[in-house]
Each structure stands twice: as structure tokens, then as C-alpha cells.
N, C-alpha and C positions, 0 to 999 in steps of 0.2 A: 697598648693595642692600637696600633695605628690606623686599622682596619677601619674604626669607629670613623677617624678623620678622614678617609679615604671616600667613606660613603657621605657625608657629607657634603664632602665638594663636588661630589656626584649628584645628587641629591641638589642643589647648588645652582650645578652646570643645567639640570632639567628643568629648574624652576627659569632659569634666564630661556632657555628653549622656550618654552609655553609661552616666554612674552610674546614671541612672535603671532603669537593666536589668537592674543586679545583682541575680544573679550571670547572669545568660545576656548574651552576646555578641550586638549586635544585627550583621547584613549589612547592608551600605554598598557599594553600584555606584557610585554618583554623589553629590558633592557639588554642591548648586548654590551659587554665590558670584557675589553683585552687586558691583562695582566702577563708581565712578565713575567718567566719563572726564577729570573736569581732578583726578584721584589722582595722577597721573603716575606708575601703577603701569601694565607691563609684563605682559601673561595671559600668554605664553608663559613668562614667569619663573616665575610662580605656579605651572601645572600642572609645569614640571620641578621646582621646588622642591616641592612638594607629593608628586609621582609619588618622589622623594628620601627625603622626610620619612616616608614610610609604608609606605615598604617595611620586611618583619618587623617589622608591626606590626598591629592585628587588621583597620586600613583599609587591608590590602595589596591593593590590585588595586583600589581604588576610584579614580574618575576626577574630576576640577576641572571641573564646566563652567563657564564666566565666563561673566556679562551682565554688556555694558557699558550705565552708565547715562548717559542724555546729561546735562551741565549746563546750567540751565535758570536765566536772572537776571531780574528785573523791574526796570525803570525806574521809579527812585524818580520823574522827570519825569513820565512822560504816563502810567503805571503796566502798560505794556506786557510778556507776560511775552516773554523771545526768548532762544535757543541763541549767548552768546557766543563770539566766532569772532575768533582771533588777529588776520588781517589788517585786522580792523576794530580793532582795539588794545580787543579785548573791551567797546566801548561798545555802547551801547544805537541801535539802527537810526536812531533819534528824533533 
């Protein structure tokens, strides 16, 4: 479950933020978090591991939003850019 590690360096990444603010504690509602969509990462894993991860902690009660980003390839052929899509065995429409 790679999800776990994922939020951690998340997790991680916010705790090196805050340096910035010492010594005062910044307030965190929301995190926003972009994800790829061929990650083969899982959003709802994310926010329960996240909602996990921070609780008694100073981002207690801050929430994950996830955008997913679509994957986007171009055809080295006819140099087309197009959203690969499994049933097409991710070629290019061309």
C-alpha cells in the first residue's frame, strides 16, 4: 500500500513548511494534493491515511482534497497529443 508512504512524505513535506513559521503554528483546513490518474494510487486511501496520519498532530482536523490529473501522451507518429485509454491497449488513436 504505497498510499501509507505517499502520505507520509506529505506529511513530511508540511512539517518542513511550518518551519517556515517558527515559532508560531500556521492553521491548515485543507490540503490540496494533485494525483495522477495512471499513479495507480487510490484518493480514498490517501484521505483515510492522511485523516490517520494527523490526528494529535498540529494538522489535526485538516482535510486531503485530491485532484485527479488526467494522463495525457503524444504520438511520436503523427505528433497528436491524446488521453490513453486501456481498451485501446494505450496506443495512440493514429
Amino acid at each position: 500500500m504505497h498510499e501509507v508512504d505517499m502520505t507520509k512524505c506529505l506529511f513530511f513535506s508540511m512539517e518542513e513548511w511550518k518551519t517556515q513559521y517558527h515559532p508560531l503554528v500556521p492553521s491548515v483546513d485543507l490540503v490540496h494534493l494533485q494525483v495522477g490518474e495512471f499513479t495507480c494510487v487510490e484518493p480514498e486511501a490517501l484521505v483515510f491515511t492522511w485523516s490517520a496520519m494527523v490526528d494529535d498532530t498540529w494538522l489535526a482536523g485538516s482535510q486531503l482534497m485530491i485532484e485527479s490529473i488526467p494522463l495525457l501522451a503524444r504520438c511520436l507518429g503523427c505528433g497528436t497529443s491524446y488521453s490513453p485509454r486501456a481498451e485501446q491497449a494505450y496506443q495512440s488513436p493514429c
